[in-house]
N, C-alpha and C positions, 0 to 999 in steps of 0.2 A: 504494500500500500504506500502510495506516494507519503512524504511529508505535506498535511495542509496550512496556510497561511497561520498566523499565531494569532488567536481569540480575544486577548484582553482580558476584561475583565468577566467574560463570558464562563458560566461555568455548565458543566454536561452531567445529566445525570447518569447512574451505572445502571440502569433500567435497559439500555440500550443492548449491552452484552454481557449482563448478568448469564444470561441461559448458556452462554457458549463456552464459560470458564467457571476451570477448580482454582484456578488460581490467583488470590488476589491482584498481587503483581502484574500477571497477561493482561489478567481487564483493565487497568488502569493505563499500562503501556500502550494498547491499542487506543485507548480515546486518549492519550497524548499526542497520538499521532496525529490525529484530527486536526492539532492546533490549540489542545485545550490544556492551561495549567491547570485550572482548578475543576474538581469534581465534586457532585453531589451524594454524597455515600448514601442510597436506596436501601431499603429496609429489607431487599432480600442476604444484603453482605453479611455471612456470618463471620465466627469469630475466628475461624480458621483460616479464612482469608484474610482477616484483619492483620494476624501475623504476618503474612508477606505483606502487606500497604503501610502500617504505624513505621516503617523502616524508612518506606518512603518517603512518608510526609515528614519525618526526621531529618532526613537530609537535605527539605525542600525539593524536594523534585518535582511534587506534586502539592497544589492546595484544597482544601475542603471547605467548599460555600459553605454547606449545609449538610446535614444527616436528616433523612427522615425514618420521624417514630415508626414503627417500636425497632429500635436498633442497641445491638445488631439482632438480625435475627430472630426472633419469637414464634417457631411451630404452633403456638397455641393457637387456636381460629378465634377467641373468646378477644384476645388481644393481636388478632392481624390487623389489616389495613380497611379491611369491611366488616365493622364490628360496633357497638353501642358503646363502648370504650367507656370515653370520661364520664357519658350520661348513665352508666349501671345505676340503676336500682339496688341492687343486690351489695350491700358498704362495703365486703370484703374485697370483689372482684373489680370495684371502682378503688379501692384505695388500691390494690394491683394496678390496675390501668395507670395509677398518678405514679408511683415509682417506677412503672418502665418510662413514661414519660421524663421523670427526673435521669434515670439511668440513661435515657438519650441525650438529655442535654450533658450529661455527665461527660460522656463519648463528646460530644459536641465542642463544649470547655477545653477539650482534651488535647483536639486534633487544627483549635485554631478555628473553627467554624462559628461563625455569627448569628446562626439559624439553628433550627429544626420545625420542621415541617411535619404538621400532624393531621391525620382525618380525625377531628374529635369525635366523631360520635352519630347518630342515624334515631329515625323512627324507627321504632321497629316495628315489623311486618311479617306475618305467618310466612312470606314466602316473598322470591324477589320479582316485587311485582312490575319493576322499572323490565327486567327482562321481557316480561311478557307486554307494556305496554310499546316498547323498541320490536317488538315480533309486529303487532298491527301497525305501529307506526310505517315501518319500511313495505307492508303488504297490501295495505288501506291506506294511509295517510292520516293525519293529524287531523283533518277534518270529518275523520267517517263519524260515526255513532259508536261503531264499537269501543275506536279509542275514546273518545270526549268521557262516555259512559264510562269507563275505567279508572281516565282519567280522575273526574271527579268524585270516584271512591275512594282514589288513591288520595285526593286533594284533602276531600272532609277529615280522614284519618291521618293525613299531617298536620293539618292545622290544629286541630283538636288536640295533637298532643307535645306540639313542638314548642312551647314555652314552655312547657313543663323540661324540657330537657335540655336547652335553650338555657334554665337557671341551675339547672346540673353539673353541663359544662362548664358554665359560667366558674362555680362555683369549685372544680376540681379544677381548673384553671389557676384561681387564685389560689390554691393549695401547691400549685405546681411552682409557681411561681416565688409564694414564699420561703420553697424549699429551696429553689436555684437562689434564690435571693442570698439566702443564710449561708449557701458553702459557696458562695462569692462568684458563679460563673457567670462571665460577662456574654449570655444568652440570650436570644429572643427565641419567643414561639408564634409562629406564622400557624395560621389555621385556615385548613385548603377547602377550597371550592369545589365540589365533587360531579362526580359521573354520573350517579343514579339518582332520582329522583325524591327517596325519603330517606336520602343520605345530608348530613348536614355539616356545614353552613352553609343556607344560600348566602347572597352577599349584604340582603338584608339583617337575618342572622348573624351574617359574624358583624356588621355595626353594631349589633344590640350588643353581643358578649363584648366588646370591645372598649363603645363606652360604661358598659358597667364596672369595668374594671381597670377604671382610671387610673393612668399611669403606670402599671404592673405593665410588661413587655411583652405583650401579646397585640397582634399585629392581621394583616390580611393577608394571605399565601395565594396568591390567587392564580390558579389555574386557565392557563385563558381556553385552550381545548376542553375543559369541562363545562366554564361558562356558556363556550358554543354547543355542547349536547344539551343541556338544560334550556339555553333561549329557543333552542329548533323542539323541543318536546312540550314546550310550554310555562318553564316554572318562574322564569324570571326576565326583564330586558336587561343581555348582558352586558352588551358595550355600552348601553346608558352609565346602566348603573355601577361599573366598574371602573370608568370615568369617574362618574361622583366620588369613587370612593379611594381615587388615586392617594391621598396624603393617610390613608390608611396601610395601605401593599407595601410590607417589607420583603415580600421575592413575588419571583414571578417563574411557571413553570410553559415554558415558550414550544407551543405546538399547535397544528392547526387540525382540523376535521374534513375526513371526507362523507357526508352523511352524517349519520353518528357513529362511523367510527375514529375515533383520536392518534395523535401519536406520532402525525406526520408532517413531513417536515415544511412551515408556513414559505405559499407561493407555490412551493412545486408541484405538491402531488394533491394537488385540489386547481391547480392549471389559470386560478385565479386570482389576478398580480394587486386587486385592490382590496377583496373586502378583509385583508387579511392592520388594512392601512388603518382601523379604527382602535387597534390595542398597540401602533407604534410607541403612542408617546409612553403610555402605562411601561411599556416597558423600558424607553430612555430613564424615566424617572425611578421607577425600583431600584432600590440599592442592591438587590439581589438579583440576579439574570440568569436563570437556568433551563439549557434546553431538557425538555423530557422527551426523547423519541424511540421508534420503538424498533424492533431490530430491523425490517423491512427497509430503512432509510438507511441508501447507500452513501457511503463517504463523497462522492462526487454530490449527492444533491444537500447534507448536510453544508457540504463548504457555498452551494450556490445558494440556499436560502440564507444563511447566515452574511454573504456579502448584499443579497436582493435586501433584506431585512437591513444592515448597517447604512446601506447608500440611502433609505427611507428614513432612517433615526438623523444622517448627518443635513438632509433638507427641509427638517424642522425650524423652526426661527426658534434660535437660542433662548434656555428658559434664562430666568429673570428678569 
């Protein structure tokens, strides 16, 4: 693979080629080669790997924007990445959720990373009804009967229960918080914008957790390929409202949508050079820049969207 241009301040996450390596070192060599210093350590990096990478980030080779929760590694499903996490009911399994949380930021402190990136938490629902309303969606369309009618089942039983959970995370937030507070790591936690539909924060959500917990370091993560599954299925207007909510986003996870499926690389493989032009600035402005993309995106279209994307960031009118 050739050498690609060098990124900046750009950072990649290991989601990319997590599946193709045992070996921490290979994965991380390979997206150097991209052009990227810094990576995003994804929540599938276990601890095995970590012995070959903590070597690396020792000697600067390599730097670490961010980690996201739960890291490294956690086989539990109770505490993976699509899980009721911070909002448990259940005080045991929630005070679990809040120390793998601090155990990330632990990791986080560690390695020099200014972030972690978390999906706090979801409605929960007998069953994943976002799957089956993305089945009529792409079969029927968002205007048939069937979905609307789904929809709005699906709708009543989030609303109905998402404050409640809404003060939950809120709430193991500020627990999370005060514990990174106490052993002194200079952390923040971004709380990400999600893919399915009774997955939470929308971006209304994470304003309410945000301002309620004034001045503790918790922040917007914002996803902008999930923003776009959720604005095409109905739940929110996202480039509005993601705008609005720019002086909130401390990272940003840089990827675009074909349909709804995510992960690929913005401009190229959706063949469409503007509508991707409403989350430039969101991203100029994020102090955190990380692409999320998925193994499919080849090293040639990674370096063309990444230059299409910077020549669109450099013909902005200078902020201030």
């Amino acid at each position: 693979m050739m050498t690609m241009k060098a990124k900046g301040e750009y950072s990649f996450s290991t989601c990319w080629n997590i599946k193709k390596h045992t070996v921490g070192r290979e994965l991380v060599e390979e997206i150097r080669q991209l052009g990227f210093s810094r990576v995003e350590l994804n929540y599938n990096i276990t601890r095995e790997m970590l012995t070959t990478i903590e070597p690396m980030i020792e000697r600067g080779e390599i730097g670490i924007s961010s980690v996201h929760n739960t890291f490294p590694h956690t086989p539990d499903p109770d505490y993976g990445t699509d899980s009721v996490l911070l909002g448990f009911d259940d005080e045991s399994k929630r005070q679990r959720a809040i120390e793998l949380l601090v155990q990330s930021a632990e990791y986080a402190h560690r390695y020099g990373a200014k972030a972690v990136v978390v999906h706090p938490g979801e409605v929960p629902f007998p069953y994943d009804i976002s799957e089956e309303l993305e089945d009529i969606f792409n079969e029927q369309g968002r205007d048939s009967a069937a979905y609307q009618t789904l929809w709005g089942q699906m709708l009543e039983r989030r609303n109905s229960l998402s404050g409640h959970y809404v003060q939950r995370i809120r709430d193991s937030l500020e627990e999370v918080c005060d514990r990174i507070a106490s052993k002194g790591y200079d952390v923040a936690i971004g709380i990400e914008t999600r893919s399915r539909c009774y997955q939470m924060p929308t971006l209304q959500e994470a304003k309410t957790i945000i301002d309620r917990l004034k001045g503790a370091p918790v922040y917007l993560w914002y996803d902008i390929g999930h923003g776009m599954i959720m604005d095409q299925m109905g739940l929110y207007d996202n480039a509005k409202e993601a705008n609005e909510m720019i002086d909130y986003i401390l990272g940003v996870h840089i990827h675009e949508t074909i349909g709804l499926s995510d992960h690929w690389c913005p401009y190229i493989h959706s063949g469409d050079l503007e509508f991707f032009d409403r989350f430039v600035n969101i991203i100029r402005q994020a102090p955190i820049k990380v692409y999320e993309l998925k193994a499919a995106c080849q090293p040639e279209d990674i370096e063309r969207s990444h230059e299409l994307l910077t020549s669109k960031i450099a013909k902005l009118q200078p902020q201030g």
